[in-house]
N, C-alpha and C positions, 0 to 999 in steps of 0.2 A: 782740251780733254786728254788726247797720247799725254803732254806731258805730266798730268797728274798722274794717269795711270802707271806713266813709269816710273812717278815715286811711290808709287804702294809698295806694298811687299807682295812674295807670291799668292801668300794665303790672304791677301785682302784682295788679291785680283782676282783670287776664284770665287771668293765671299760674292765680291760684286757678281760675276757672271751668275754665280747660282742665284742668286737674289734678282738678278735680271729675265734670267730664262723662265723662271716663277712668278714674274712680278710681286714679288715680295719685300719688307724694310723692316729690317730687323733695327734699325738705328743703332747696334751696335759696331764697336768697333774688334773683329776677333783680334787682334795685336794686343790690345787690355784686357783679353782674359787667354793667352796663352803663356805657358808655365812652360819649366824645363828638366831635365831627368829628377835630377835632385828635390825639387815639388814636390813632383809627381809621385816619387817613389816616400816619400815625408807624410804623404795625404792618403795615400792607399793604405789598407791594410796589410793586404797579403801581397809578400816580395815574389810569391811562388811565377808567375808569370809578369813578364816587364812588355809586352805592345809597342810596337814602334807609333803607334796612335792609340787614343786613350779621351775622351769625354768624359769629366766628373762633373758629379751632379748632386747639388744636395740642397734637400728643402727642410726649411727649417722656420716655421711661425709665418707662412704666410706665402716665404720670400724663395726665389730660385737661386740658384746660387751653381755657376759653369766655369771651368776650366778645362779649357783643351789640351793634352801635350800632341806635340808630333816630332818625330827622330829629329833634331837640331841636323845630323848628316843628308835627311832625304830634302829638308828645306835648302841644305846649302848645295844639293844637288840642282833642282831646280831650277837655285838661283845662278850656276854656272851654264845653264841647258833650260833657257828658259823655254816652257809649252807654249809659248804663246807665238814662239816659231817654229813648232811643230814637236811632235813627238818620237821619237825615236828607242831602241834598248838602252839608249843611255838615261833617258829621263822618264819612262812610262811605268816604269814600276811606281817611282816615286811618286808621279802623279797623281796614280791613282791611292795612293794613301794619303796624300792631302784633299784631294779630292773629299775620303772619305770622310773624314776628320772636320774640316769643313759646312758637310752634308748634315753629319749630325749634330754638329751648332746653330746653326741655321736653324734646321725642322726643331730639334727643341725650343730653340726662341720662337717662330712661328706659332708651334702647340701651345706656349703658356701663352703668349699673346692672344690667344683665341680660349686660354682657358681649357682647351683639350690636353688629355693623358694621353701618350703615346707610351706604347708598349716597346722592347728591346727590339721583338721580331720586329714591328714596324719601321720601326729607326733603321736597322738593319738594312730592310726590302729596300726601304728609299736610298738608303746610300750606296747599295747596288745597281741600283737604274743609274742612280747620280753618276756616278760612274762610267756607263755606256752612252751618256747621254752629253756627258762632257767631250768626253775621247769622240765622238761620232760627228759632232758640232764642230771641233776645234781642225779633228785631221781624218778625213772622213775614208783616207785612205792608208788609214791604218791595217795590215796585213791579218787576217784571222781575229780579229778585235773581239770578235765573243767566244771565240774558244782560248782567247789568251784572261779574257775577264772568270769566267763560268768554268770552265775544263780543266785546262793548266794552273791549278789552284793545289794548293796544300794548308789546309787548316791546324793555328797551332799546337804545339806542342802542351799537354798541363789542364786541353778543356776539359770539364764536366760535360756528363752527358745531356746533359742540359742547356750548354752553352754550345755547342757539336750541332745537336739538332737545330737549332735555331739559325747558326752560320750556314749549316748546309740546306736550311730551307731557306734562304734568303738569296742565296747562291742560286738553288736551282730554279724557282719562282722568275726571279729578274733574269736569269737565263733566258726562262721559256718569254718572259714580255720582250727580252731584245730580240729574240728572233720573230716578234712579230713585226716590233717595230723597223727591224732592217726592212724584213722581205714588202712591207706596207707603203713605211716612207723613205727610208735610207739608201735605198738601191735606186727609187724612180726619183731620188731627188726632190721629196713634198716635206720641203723645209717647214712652210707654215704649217702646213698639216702635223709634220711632227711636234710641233712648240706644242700645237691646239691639246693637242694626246697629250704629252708630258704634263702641261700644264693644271688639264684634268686630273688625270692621275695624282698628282702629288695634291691636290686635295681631299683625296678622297682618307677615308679611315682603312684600316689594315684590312676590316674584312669585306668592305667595297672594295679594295687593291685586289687583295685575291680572286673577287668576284670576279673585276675585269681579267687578270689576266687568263684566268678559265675560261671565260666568255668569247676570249678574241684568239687563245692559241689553237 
């Protein structure tokens, strides 16, 4: 098993981990449905903002239809500063936007598979846990990990106020659930107890999500 894993790619290694921490099988393979600037920027409409990460998604008679891009520089970063021996300023930015990227191919193959509609916000929230959930699992001593996730943030440049609200409720929401989950399981060390939570949560619907994290902060 190491050696298969070290022929995957970065993004099929996080695919597995997140598919694992979920118990989850997308039976997909993300390698077959990522795209590159050039695509991406061919299948969008509007040039007005370019994402160094990007999820397309279109239904059409029935059928789903997903292309992921993510910056060709942040994967080749990665692939020099592998996370899988830790995290560092040389690789953690990167991470966590394939992290991101990732999160939301995933949950939307999970939702059709189950035949549920997921909403942006939704998609959003989880790939914000995803996020702390990875970083917190892989290097648990990572320095200020939710003030570098949640605080030290700058939302692009180009959003509607539409897409604004949305990032910065997703931001602060998974914000307030990591600080529970540090001060809960993360600090005292309750590995299984944290999967159990994660595990929960990511099935629940946006406005069970919200519920809990109200409930628990």
């Amino acid at each position: 098993m190491p050696g298969r894993a070290a022929q995957l790619s970065v993004l099929a290694r996080i695919q597995l981990g997140l598919e694992a921490l979920y118990r989850v099988d997308t039976q997909l393979s993300i390698d077959a449905f990522l795209i590159d600037a050039a695509t991406r920027d061919a299948t969008t409409r509007s040039a007005a903002r370019a994402p160094r990460e990007e999820l397309l998604i279109r239904e059409a008679e029935g059928e789903l239809g997903l292309a992921l891009f993510v910056d060709a520089a942040a994967i080749a970063t990665l692939e020099r500063h592998d996370p899988a021996h830790g995290l560092s300023d040389r690789n953690f930015t990167d991470f966590c936007l394939a992290v991101e990227g990732v999160s939301h191919f995933v949950y939307v193959a999970v939702c059709a598979t189950a035949d549920r509609s997921v909403s942006p916000l939704e998609l959003e929230l989880q790939a914000e846990v995803d996020k702390y959930a990875c970083c917190a699992l892989i290097a648990a001593d990572v320095p200020d990990l939710r003030r570098r996730l949640y605080a030290d943030v700058r939302f692009a440049d180009g959003l509607d106020g539409g897409e604004r609200a949305r990032y910065e409720t997703a931001n602060s929401e998974a914000g307030r659930y990591a600080h529970v989950l540090e001060r809960r399981f993360v600090t005292p060390a309750r590995t299984l107890d944290l999967l159990a939570e994660l595990r929960g949560f990511y099935r629940m619907d946006l406005s069970a999500k919200l519920g809990r994290i109200a409930a628990v902060s």
